[in-house]
C-alpha positions, 0 to 999 in steps of 0.5 A, a space after each residue: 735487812 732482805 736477802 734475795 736468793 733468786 735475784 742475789 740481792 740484798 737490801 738494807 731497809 732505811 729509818 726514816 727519820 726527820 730531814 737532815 744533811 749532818 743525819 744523811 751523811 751519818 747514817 751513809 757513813 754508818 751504812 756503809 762501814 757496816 757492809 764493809 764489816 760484814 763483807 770482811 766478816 764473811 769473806 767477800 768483796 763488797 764494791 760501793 759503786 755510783 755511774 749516775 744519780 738517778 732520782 725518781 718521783 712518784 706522785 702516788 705515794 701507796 705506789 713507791 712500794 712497787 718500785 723496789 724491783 725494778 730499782 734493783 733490776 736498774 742498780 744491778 745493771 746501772 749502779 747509781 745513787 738513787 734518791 726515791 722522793 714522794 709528796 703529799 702536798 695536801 697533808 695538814 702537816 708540815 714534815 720531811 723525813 729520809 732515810 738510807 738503804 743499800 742495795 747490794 748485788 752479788 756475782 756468786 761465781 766471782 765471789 763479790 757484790 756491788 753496792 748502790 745506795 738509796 735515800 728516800 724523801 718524803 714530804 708532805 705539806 708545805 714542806 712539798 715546796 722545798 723537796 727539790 732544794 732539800 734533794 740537791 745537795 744529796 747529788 753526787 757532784 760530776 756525775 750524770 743527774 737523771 730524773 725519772 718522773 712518774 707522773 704528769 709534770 706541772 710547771 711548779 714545785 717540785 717538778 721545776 725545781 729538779 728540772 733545773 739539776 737534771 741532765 735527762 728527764 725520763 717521763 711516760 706519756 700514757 701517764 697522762 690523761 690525755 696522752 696524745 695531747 700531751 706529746 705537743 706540751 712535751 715537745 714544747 718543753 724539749 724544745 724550751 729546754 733544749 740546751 740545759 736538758 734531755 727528754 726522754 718518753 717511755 712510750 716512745 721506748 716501747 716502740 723501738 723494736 717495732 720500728 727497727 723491724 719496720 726499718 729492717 725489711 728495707 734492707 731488703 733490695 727488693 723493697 728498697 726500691 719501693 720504699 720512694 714511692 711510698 704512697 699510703 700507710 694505715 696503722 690500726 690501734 686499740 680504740 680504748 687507747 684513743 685520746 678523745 678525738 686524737 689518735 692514739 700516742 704510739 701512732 702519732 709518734 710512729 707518724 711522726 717518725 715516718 715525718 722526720 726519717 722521710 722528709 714528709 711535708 705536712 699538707 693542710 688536708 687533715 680529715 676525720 671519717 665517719 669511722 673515726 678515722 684520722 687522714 693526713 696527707 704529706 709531700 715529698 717533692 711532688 709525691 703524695 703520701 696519704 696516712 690513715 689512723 683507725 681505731 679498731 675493736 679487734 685489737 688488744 690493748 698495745 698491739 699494732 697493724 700498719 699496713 705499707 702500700 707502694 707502688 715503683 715509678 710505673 704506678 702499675 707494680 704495687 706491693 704491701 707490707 702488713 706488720 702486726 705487733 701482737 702482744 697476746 703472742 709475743 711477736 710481730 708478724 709481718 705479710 708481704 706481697 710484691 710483683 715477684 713475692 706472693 705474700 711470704 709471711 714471717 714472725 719475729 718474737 716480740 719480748 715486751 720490756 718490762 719497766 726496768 728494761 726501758 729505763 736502763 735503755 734511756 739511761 744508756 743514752 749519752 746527751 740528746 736523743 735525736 731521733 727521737 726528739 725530731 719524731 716528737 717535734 714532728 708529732 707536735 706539727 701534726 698534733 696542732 694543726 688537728 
């Protein structure tokens, strides 16, 4: 057993032992009568709680270790049966084992904890085939099914296997090799699966403050009037995060959120400068919206800078947003100039979320995220017509 004080949780380690449903439900039972003893024992109420089932695959089995923080994080917040899987498909064995643990969050000042459980699968040569049908029956039946996959999907066991079970998918598209690239396949999964399943994209997460505070400064009067007459947005990336000729995949998906909030129409003219610059052009009705992606070697790794260009009906009176989301400084600043304002500059703090934060934010989310799914359909347009 581990006991941490700083985050008052406790983890009863599993056994793992030869794959078996009679064994899993034994040792659950075992498990739990023992936390009722102990919490008797010791005066305190233990509560065995479960909202969803959250599976999560990893294909890097030396990485399954560096998942239990962020496990605890979510179950504290979220408290689930989780079911932990790893493969090794390669292997000239033929085995799979589990084994279950609990995880036990304590509330000091109301003098009780509340318990997730977790089982962990590993398999590991042809037995990698039948991962996803062993799992099944551990689901905890009417309750939400979400699989986070670490990992690039392929369209084989187990992925489609547990495809088939799940409610929601969690993915992270830097995952991939060619991130960009992959943001079409994703779309057209989505798309496919539309009526059986949810997707979700870490990377996408990770730009929601940026877009709110984006979203935010048209609350503004002032701006709002201009926000019609948009006529260019430039966003800078790390050149490190490029996908050989694509840009990177956070600035095609804040394109393609642009695309779908606005009613922007995709035109045929896509050009490339000597720079390497991307340079789209859009409609909406008759007014032209150009789109320029940099990659820049004056950025971090993470960070960036979209610049704004409006002009009101006139085409005289042009003002300019410059939004910079910096890591290095934890914030995003942002420079604005109008006719009326003379470059007011303001700095919001930026916390970067850590890994538990954002798979508790997609967890929070019921059914389809719309909005999401239409920037990512919107990015998938974009994306096959370069």
């Amino acid at each position: 057993m581990i006991t941490s004080d700083a985050a008052n949780t406790e983890i009863i380690d599993q056994i793992m032992k030869p794959f078996d449903l009679r064994t899993i439900e034994k040792d659950l039972r075992e498990l739990w009568k023992q936390k009722e003893d102990a919490a008797e024992e010791n005066k305190v109420t233990s509560t065995r709680a479960c909202v969803s089932n959250l599976l999560i695959y990893e294909d890097q089995e030396d990485e399954i270790n560096t998942l239990t923080e962020t496990i605890i994080d979510v179950t504290k917040h979220h408290p689930c049966r989780v079911i932990v899987m790893s493969s090794k498909a390669n292997s000239l064995e033929d085995k799979l084992e589990a084994g279950v643990s609990a995880i036990c969050s304590f509330t000091i000042s109301q003098g009780k904890q509340i318990c997730s459980e977790q089982i962990m699968v590993k398999a590991e040569g042809s037995a990698v085939k039948r991962l996803s049908a062993s799992v099944m029956p551990l689901l905890v039946s009417d309750l939400p099914v979400n699989l986070w996959w670490r990992g690039v999907p392929v369209d084989t066991q187990p992925f489609s296997g547990l495809l088939g079970c799940a409610n929601r998918v969690i993915l992270d598209s830097s995952y991939s090799t060619r991130p960009t690239a992959f943001l079409s396949v994703l779309a057209t999964l989505a798309r496919q699966r539309f009526k059986e399943v949810a997707f979700s994209d870490i990377n996408w997460s990770r730009l929601t403050q940026l877009r709110s505070h984006i979203a935010g400064l048209f609350d503004v009067p002032d701006l709002l009037a201009y926000l019609k007459d948009l006529s260019k947005v430039t966003i800078e990336f790390p050149s490190s995060t490029t996908d050989q000729d694509l840009p990177a995949p956070q600035a095609m998906l804040l394109v393609g959120w642009f695309m779908s909030r606005l009613n922007w129409g995709l035109t045929e003219d896509i050009l490339r400068s000597r720079t390497g610059a991307t340079i789209l052009k859009f409609l909406r009705g008759e007014h032209e919206i150009t789109v320029e992606m940099t990659p820049s070697t004056k950025l971090e790794n993470q960070d960036l800078k979209l610049t704004l260009t409006m002009a009101d009906n006139t085409g005289w009176q042009e003002a300019r947003i410059v939004i910079m989301r910096n890591y290095a400084y934890n914030a995003i600043e942002t420079k604005l100039e109008t006719p009326t304002i003379c470059w007011l500059k303001d700095v919001a703090r930026y916390e970067m979320p850590t890994e538990s934060e954002l798979i508790l934010s997609e967890l929070e989310i019921l059914g389809h995220d719309v909005i999401y799914e239409n920037a990512l359909e919107c990015t998938a347009q974009i994306i096959e017509k370069m």
